[in-house]
MOPAC internal coordinates of N, CA, C and O (Angstrom, degrees):
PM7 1SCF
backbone

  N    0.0000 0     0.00 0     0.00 0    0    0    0
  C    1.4511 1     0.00 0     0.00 0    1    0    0
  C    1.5291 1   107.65 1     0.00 0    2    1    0
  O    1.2310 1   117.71 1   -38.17 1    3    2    1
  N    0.8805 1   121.96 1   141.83 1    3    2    1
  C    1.6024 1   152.48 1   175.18 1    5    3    2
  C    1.7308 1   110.66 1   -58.18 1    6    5    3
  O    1.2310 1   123.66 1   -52.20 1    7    6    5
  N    1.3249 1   110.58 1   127.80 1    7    6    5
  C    1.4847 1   110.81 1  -170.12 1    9    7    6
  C    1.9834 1    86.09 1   -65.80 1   10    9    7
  O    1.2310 1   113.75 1   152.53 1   11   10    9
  N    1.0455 1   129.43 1   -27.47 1   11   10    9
  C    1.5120 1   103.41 1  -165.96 1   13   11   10
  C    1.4432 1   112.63 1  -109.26 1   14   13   11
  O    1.2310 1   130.76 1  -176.31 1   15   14   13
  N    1.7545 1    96.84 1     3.69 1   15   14   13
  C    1.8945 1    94.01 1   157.02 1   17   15   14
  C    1.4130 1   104.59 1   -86.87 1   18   17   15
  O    1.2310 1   106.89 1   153.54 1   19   18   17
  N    1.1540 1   142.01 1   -26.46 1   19   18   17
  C    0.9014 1   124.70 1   157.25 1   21   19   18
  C    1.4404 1   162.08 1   -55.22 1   22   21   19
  O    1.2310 1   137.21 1   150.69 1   23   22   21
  N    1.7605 1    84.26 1   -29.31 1   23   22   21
  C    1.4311 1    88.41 1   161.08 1   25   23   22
  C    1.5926 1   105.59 1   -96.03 1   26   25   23
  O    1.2310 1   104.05 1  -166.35 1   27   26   25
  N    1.4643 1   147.01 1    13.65 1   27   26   25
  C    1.2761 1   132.46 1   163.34 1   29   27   26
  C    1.7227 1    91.62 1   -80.99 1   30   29   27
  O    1.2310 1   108.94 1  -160.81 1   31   30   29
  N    0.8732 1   138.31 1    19.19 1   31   30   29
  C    1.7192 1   119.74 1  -149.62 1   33   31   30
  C    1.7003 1    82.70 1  -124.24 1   34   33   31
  O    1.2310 1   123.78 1   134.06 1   35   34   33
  N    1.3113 1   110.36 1   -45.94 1   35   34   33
  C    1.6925 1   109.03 1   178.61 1   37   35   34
  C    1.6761 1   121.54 1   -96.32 1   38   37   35
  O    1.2310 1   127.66 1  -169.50 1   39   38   37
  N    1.8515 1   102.85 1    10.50 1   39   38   37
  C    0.9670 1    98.98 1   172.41 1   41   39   38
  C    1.4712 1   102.46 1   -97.71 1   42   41   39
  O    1.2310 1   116.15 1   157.37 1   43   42   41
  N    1.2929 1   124.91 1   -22.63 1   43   42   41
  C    1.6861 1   134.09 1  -172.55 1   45   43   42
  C    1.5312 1    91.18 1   -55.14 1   46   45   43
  O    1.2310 1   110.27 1   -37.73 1   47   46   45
  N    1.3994 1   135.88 1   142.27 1   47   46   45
  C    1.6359 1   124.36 1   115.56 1   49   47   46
  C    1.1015 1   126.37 1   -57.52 1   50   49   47
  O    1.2310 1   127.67 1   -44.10 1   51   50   49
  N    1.7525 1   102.85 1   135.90 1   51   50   49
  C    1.3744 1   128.36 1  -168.80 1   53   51   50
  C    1.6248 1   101.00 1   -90.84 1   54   53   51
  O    1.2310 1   122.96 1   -74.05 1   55   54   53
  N    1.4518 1   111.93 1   105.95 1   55   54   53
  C    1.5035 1   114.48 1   174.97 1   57   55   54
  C    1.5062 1    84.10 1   -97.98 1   58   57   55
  O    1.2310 1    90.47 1   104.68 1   59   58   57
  N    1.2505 1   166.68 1   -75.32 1   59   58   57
  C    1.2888 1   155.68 1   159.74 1   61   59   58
  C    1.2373 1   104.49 1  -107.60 1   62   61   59
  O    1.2310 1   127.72 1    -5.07 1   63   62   61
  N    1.3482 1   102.75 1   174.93 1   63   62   61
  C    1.8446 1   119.18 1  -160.99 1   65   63   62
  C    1.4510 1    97.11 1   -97.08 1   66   65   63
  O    1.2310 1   132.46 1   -75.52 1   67   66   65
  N    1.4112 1    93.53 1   104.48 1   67   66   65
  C    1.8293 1    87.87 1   174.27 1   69   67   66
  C    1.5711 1   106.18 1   -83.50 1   70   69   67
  O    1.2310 1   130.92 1   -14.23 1   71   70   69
  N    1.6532 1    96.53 1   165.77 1   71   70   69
  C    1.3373 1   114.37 1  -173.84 1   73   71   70
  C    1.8307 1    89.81 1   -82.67 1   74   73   71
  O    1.2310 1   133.39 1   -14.81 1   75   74   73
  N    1.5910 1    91.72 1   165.19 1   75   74   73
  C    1.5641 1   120.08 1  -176.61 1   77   75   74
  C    1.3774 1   109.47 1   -30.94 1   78   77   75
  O    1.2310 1   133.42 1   103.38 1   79   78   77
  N    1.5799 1    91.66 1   -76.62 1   79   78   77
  C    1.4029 1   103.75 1   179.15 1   81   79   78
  C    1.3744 1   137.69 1   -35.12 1   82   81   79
  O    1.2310 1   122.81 1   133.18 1   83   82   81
  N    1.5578 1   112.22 1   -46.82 1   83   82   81
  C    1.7810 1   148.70 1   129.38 1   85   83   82
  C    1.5218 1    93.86 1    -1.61 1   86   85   83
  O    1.2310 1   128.35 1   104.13 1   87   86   85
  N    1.3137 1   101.53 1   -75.87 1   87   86   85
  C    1.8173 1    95.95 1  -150.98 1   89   87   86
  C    1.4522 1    88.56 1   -95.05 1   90   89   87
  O    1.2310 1   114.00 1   169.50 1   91   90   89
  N    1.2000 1   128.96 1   -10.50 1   91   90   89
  C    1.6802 1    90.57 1   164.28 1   93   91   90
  C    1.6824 1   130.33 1   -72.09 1   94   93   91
  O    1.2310 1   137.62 1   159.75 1   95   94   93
  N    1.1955 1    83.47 1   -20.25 1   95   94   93
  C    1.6592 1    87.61 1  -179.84 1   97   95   94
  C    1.3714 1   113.16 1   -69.06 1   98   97   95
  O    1.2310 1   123.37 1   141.08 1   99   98   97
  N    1.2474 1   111.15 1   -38.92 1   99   98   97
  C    1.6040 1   105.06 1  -178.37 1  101   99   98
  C    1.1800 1    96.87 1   -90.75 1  102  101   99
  O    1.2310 1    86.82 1  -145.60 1  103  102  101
  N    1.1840 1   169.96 1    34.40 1  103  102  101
  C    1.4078 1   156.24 1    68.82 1  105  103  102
  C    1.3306 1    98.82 1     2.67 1  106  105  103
  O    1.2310 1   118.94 1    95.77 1  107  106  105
  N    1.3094 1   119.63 1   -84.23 1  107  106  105
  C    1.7592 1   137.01 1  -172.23 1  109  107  106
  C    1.3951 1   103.71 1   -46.76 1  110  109  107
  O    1.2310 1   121.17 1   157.87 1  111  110  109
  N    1.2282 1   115.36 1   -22.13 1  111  110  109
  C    1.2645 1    95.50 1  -163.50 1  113  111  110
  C    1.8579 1    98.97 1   -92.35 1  114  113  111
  O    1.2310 1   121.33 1   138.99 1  115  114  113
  N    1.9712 1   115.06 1   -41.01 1  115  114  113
  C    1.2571 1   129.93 1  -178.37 1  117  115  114
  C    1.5992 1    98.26 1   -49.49 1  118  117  115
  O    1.2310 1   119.74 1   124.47 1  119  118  117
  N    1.5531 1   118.09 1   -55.53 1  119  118  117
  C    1.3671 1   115.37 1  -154.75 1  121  119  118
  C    1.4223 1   114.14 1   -61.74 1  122  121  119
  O    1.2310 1   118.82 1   140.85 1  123  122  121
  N    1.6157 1   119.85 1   -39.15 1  123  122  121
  C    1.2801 1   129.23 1  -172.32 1  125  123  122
  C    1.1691 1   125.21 1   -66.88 1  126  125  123
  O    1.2310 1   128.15 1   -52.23 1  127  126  125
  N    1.5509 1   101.92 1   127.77 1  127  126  125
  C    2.2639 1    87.80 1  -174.48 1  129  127  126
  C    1.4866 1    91.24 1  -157.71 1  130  129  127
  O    1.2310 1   119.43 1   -39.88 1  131  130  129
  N    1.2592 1   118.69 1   140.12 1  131  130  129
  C    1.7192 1   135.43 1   176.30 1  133  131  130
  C    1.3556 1   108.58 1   -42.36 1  134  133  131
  O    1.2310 1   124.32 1   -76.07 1  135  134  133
  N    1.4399 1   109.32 1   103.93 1  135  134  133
  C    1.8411 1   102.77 1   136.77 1  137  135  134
  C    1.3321 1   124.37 1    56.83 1  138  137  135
  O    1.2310 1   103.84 1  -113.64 1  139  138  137
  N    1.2434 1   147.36 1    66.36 1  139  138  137
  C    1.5922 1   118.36 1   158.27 1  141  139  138
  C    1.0780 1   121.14 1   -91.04 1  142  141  139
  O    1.2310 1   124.17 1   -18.48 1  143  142  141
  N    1.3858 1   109.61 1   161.52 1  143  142  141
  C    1.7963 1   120.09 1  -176.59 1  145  143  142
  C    1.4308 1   107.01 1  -110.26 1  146  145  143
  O    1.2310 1   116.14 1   -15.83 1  147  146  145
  N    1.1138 1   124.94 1   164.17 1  147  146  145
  C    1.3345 1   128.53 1   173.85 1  149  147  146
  C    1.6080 1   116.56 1   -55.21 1  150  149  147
  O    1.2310 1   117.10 1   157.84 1  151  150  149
  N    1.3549 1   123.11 1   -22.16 1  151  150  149
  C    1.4786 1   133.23 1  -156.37 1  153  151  150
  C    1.5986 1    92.58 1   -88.65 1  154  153  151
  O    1.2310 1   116.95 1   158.78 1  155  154  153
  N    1.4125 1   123.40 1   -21.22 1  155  154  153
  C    1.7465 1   128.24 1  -154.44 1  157  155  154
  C    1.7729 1    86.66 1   -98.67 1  158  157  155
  O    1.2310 1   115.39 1   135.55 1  159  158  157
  N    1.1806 1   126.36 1   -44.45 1  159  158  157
  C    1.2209 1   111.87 1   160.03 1  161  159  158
  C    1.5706 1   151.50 1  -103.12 1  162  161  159
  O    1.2310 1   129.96 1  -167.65 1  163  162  161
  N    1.2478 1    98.39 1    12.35 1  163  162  161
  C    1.6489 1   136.77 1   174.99 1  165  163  162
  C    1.8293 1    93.71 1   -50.22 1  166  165  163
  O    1.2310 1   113.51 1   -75.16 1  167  166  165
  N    1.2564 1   129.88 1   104.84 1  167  166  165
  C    1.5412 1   131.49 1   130.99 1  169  167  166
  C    1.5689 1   140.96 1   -96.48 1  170  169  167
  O    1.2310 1   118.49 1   -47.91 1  171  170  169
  N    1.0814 1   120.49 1   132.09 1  171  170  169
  C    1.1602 1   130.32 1   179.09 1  173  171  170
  C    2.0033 1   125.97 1  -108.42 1  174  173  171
  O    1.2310 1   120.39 1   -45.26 1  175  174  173
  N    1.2871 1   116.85 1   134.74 1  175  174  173
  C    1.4540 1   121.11 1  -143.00 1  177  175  174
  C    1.6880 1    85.60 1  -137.38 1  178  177  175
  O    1.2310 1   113.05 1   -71.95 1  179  178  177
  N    1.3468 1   130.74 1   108.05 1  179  178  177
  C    1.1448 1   121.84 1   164.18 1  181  179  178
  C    1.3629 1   115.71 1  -114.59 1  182  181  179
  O    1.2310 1   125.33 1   -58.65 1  183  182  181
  N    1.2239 1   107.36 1   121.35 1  183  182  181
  C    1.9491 1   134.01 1  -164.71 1  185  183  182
  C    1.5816 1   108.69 1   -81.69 1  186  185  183
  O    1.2310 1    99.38 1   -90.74 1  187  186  185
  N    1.3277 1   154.76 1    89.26 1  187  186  185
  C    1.3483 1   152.72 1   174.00 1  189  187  186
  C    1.6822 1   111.27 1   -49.63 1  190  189  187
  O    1.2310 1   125.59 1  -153.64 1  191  190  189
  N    1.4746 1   106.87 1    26.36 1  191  190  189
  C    1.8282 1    99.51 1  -173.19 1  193  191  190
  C    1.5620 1   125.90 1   -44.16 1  194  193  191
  O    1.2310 1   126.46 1   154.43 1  195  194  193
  N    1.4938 1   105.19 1   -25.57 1  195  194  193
  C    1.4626 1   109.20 1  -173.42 1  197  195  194
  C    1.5351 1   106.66 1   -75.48 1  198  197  195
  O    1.2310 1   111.63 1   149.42 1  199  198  197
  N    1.4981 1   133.37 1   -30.58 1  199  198  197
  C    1.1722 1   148.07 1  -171.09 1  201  199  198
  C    1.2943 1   119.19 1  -105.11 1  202  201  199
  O    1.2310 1   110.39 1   173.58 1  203  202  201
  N    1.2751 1   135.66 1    -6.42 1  203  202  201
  C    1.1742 1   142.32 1  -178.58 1  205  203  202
  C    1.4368 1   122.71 1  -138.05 1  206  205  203
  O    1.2310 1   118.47 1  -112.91 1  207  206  205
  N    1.0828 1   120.51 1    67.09 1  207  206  205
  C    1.5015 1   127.61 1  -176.26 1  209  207  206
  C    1.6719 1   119.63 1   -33.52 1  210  209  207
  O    1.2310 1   129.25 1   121.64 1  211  210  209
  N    1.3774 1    99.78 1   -58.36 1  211  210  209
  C    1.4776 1    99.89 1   167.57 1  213  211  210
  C    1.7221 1   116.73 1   -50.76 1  214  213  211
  O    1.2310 1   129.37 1   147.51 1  215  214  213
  N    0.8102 1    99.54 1   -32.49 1  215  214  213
  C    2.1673 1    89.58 1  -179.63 1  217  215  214
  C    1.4586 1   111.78 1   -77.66 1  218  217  215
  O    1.2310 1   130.63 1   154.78 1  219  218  217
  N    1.3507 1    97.09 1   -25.22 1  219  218  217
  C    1.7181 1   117.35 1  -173.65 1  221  219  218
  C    1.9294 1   101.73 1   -67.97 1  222  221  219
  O    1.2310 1   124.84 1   134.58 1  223  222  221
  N    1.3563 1   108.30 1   -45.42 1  223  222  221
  C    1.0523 1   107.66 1   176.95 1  225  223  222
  C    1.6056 1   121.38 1   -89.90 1  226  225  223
  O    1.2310 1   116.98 1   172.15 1  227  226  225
  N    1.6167 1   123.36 1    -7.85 1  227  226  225
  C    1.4022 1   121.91 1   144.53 1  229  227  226
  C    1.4175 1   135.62 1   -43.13 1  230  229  227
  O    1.2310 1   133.03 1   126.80 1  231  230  229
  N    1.5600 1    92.43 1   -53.20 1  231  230  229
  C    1.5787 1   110.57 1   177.76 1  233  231  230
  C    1.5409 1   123.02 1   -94.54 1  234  233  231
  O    1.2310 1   120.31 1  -168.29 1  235  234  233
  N    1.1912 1   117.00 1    11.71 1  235  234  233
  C    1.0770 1   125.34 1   157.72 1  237  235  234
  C    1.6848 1   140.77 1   -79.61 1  238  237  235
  O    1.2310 1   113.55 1   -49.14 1  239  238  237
  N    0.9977 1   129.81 1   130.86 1  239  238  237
  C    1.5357 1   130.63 1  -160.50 1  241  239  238
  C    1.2639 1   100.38 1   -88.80 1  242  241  239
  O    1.2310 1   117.02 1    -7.60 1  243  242  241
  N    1.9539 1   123.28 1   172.40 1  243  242  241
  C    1.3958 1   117.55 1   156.57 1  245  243  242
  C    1.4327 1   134.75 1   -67.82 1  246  245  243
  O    1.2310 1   119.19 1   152.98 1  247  246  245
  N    1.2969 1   119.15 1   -27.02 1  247  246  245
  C    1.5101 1   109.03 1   151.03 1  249  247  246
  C    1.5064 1   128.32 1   -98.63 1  250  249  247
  O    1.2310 1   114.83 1  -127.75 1  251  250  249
  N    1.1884 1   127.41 1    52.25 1  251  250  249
  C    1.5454 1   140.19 1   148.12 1  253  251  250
  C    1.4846 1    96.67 1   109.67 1  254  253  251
  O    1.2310 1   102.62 1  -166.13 1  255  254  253
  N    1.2790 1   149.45 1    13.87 1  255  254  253
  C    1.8235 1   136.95 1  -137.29 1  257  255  254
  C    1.4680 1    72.08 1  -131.52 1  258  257  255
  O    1.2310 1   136.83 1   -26.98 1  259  258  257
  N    1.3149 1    85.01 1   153.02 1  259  258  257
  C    1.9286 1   118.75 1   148.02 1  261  259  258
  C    1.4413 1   117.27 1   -71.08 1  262  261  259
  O    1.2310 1   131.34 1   -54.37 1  263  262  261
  N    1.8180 1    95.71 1   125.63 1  263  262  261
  C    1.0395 1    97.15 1   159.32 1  265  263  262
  C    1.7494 1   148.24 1   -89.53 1  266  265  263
  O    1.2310 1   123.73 1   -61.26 1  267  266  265
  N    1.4945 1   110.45 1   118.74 1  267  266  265
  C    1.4260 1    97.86 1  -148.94 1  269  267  266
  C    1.4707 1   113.15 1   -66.79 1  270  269  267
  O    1.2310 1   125.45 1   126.74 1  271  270  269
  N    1.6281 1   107.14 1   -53.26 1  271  270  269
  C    0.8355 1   136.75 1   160.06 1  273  271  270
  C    1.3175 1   105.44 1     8.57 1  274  273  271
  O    1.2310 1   126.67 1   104.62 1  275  274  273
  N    1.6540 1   104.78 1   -75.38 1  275  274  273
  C    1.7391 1   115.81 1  -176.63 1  277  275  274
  C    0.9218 1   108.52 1   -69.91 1  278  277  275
  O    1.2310 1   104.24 1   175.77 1  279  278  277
  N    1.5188 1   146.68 1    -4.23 1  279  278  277
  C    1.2043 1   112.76 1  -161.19 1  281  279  278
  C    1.7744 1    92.67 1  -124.80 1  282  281  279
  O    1.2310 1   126.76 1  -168.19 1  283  282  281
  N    1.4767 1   104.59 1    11.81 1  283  282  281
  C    1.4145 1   116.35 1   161.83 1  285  283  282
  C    1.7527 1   131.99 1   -87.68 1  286  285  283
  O    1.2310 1   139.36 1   166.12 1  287  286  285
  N    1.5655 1    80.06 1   -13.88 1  287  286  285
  C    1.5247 1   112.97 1  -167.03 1  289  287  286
  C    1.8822 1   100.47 1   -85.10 1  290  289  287
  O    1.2310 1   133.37 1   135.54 1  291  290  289
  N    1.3406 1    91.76 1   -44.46 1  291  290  289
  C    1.4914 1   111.12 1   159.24 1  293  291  290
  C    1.5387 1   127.11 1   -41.18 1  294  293  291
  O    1.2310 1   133.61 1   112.47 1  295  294  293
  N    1.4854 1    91.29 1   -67.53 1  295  294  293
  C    2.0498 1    89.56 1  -162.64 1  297  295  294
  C    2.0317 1    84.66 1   -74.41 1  298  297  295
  O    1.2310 1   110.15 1   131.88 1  299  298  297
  N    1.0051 1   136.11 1   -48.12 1  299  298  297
  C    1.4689 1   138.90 1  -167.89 1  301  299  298
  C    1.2458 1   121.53 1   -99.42 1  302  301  299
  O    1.2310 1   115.58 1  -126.79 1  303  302  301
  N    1.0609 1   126.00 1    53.21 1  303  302  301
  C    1.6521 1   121.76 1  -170.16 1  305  303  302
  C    1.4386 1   115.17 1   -97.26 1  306  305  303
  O    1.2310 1   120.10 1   180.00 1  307  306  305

């Protein structure tokens, strides 16, 4: 068994203990999901560095770079 059938298996409540077969299907059924495209998870983060000194100096590293890190922390936090 699969480290992540397993954990769907103890995440289900057990109203009775289904047989194997039982929980594989609803496995099949949890795991399966339509299609994504790049556009469904596509984000965009626009930074004012030229106009805003203070953000400029948030996102800035110790040798002169952007920090991505933060500004990943940003669009997904």
């Amino acid at each position: 068994m699969r480290w992540a059938e397993a954990l769907l298996l103890d995440s289900v409540p057990n109203t009775s203990a289904p047989s194997q077969g039982q929980a594989q299907t609803q496995i099949d059924r949890e795991l399966k999901h339509s299609p994504r495209h790049m556009n469904d998870s596509y984000s965009e983060l626009i930074l004012p560095f030229g106009s805003d000194p203070q953000l400029l100096e948030q996102y800035t590293n110790a040798s002169g770079g952007i920090r991505m890190g933060k500004s990943v922390v940003e669009i997904y936090p």
